[in-house]
C-alpha positions as CSV (number, residue, x, y, z in Angstrom):
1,X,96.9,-26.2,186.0
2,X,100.2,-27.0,186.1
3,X,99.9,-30.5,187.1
4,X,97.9,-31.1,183.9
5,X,100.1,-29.4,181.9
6,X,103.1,-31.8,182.6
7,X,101.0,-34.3,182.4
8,X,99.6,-33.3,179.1
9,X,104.0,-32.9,177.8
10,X,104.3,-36.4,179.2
11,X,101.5,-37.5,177.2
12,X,103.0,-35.9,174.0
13,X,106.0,-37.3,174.8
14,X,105.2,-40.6,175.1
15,X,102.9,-40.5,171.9
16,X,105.8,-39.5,170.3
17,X,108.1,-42.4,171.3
18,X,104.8,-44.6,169.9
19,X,105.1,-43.2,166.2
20,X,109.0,-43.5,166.2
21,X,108.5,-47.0,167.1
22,X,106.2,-47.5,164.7
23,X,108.2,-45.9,161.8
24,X,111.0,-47.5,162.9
25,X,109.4,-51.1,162.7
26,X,107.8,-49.8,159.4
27,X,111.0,-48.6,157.6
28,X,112.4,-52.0,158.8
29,X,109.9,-54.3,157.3
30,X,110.2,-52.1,154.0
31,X,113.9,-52.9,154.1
32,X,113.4,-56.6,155.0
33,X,111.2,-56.7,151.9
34,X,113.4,-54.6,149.9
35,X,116.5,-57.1,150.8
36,X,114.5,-60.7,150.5
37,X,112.7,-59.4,146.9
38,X,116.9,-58.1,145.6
39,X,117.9,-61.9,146.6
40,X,115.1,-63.2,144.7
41,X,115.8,-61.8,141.5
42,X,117.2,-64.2,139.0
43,X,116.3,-67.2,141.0
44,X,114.1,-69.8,139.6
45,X,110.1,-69.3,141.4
46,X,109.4,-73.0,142.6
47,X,106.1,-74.4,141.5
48,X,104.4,-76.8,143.5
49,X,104.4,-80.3,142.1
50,X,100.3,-81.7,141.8
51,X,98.8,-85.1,140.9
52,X,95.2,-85.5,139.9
53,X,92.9,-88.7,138.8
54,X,90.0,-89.0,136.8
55,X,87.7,-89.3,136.7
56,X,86.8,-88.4,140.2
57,X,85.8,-91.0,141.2
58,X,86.5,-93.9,139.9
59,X,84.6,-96.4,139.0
60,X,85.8,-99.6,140.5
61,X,88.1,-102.1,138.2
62,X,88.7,-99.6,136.0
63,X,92.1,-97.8,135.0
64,X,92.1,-94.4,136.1
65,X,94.4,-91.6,133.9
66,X,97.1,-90.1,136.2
67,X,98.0,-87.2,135.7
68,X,101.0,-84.3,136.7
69,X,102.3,-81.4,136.6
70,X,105.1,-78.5,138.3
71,X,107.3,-81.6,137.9
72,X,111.2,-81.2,137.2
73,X,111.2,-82.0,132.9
74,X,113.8,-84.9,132.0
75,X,113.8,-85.4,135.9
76,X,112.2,-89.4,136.1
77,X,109.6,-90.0,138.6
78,X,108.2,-93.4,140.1
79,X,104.5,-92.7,140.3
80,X,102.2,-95.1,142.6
81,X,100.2,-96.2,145.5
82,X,101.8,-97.0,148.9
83,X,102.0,-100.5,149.7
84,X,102.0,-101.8,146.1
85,X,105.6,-102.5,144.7
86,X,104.6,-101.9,141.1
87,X,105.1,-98.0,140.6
88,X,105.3,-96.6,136.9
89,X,108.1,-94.8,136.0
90,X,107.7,-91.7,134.0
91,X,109.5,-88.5,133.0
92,X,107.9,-85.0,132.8
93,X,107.7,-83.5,129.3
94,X,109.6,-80.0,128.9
95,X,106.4,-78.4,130.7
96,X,107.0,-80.6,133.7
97,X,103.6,-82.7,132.6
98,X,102.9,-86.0,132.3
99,X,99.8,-88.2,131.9
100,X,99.2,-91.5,131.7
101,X,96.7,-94.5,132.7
102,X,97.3,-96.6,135.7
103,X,97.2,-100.2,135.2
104,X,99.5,-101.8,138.1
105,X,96.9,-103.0,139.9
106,X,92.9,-103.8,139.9
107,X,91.3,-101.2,141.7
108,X,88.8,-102.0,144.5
109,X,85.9,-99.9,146.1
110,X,88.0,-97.7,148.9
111,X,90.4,-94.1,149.4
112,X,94.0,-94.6,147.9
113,X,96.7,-91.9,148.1
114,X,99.0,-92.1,145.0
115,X,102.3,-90.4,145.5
116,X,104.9,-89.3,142.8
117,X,108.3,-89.8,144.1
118,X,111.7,-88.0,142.3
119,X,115.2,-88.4,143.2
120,X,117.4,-85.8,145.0
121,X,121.3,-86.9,144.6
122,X,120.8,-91.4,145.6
123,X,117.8,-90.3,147.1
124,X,114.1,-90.5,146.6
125,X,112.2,-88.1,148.0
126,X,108.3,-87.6,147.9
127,X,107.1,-85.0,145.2
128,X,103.4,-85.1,145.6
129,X,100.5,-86.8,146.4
130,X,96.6,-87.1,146.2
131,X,93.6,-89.1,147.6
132,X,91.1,-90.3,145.1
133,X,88.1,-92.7,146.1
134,X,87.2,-96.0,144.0
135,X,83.6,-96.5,144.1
């Protein structure tokens, strides 16, 4: 009996150890939260720059509408498909919206990505981009 008895305390024991832990780690993560939500507060939430064509899809040599949003407003934007040197330039109305219909080249039957590209400092850097299919 006394053999399972200290074994029973060492079982206690060590249970006990396991819920420290565990509230330890929990009280932790509340305080991690706590911290990341207090350096948060008063900082702008970044939205997610999106492009989108229609209509979906397109029917081949025809000018598709282009259109954006989550962009920077006043912030200009060169807006195009890879490969093709003639990108539109457009700036975001106060929303951080723009639309427009894309004419800078005749569009074949295939997949194109068109990107929306937005400078950071002497930089460009690539905002965001979509497939759409010409049919």
């Amino acid at each position: 009996m006394d053999k399972n008895h200290r074994i029973s305390q060492i079982l206690n024991i060590g249970l006990a150890v396991l819920l420290l832990i565990a509230l330890a780690v929990t009280v932790y993560s509340i305080n991690q939260a706590r911290s990341l939500q207090s350096e948060a507060k008063g900082k702008p939430t970044q939205t997610l720059a999106t492009l989108s064509v229609t209509p979906d899809p397109v029917p081949a040599r025809t000018n598709p509408t282009v259109s954006g949003t989550g962009f920077t407003s006043g912030k200009e934007l060169l807006v195009g498909i890879p490969g093709d040197l003639r990108f539109t330039r457009m700036t975001p109305d106060s929303t951080g919206s723009f639309s427009f219909v894309y004419t800078a080249r005749e569009l074949v039957p295939a997949t194109y990505t068109i990107e929306a590209w937005g400078q950071r400092g002497k930089n460009w850097e690539l905002k965001a981009s979509t497939l759409f299919v010409v049919e």
